[in-house]
C-alpha positions as CSV (number, residue, x, y, z in Angstrom):
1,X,-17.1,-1.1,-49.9
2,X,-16.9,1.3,-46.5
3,X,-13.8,3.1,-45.8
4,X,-12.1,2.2,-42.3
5,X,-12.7,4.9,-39.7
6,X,-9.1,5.2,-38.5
7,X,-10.1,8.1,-35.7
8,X,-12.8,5.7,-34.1
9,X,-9.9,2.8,-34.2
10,X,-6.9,5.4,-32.4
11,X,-10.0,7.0,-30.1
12,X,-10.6,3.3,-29.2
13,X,-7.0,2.0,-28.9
14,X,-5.9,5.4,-26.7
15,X,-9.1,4.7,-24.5
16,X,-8.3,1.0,-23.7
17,X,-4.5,2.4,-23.0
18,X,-5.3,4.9,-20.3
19,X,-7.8,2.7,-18.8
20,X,-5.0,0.2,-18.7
21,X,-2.4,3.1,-17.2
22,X,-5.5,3.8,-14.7
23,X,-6.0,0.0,-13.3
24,X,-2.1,-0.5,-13.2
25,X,-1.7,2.9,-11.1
26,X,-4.4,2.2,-8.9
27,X,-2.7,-1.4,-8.0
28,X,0.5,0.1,-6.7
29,X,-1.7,2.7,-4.6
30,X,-3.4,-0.1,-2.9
31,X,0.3,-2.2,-2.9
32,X,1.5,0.3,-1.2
33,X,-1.5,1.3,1.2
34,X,-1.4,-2.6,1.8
35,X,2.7,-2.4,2.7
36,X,2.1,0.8,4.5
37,X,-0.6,-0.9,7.3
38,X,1.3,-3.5,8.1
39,X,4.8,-2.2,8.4
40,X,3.4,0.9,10.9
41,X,1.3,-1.7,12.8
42,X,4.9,-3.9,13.1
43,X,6.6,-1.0,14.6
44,X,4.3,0.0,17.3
45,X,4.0,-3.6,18.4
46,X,7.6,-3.9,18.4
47,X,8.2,-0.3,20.3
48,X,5.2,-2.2,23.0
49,X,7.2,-4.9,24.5
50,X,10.4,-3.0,25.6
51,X,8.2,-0.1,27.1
52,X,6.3,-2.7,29.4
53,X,9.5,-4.8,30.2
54,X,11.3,-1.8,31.2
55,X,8.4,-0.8,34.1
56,X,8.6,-4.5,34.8
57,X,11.9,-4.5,35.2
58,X,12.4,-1.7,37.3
59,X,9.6,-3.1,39.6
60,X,11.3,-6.2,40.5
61,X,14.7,-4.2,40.7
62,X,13.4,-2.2,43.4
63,X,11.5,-5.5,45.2
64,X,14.5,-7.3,45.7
């Protein structure tokens, strides 16, 4: 009967773990590349409106 090859088993097992770590730490990378876009993009369009209202506004201020 052949021994067990413990080393090959741990190699195996520590492999599978970091490729694991690897896929987990690259989801949060694009989570956050994902939250990032969207949040920046939310800000300048909200920083938009009030800076062409306010030329707007001071137009018809000085037409009436």
């Amino acid at each position: 009967m052949a021994k067990p090859n413990y080393q090959f088993e741990k190699r195996q097992k520590d492999l599978a773990k970091k490729r694991k770590q690897e896929e987990k730490r690259l989801q949060k990378l694009a989570g956050k590349a994902a939250a990032s876009s969207p949040a920046s993009a939310e800000a300048v369009g909200d920083a938009a409106p009030p800076d062409n209202a306010s030329p707007g506004a001071s137009s018809d201020d000085g037409t009436s």
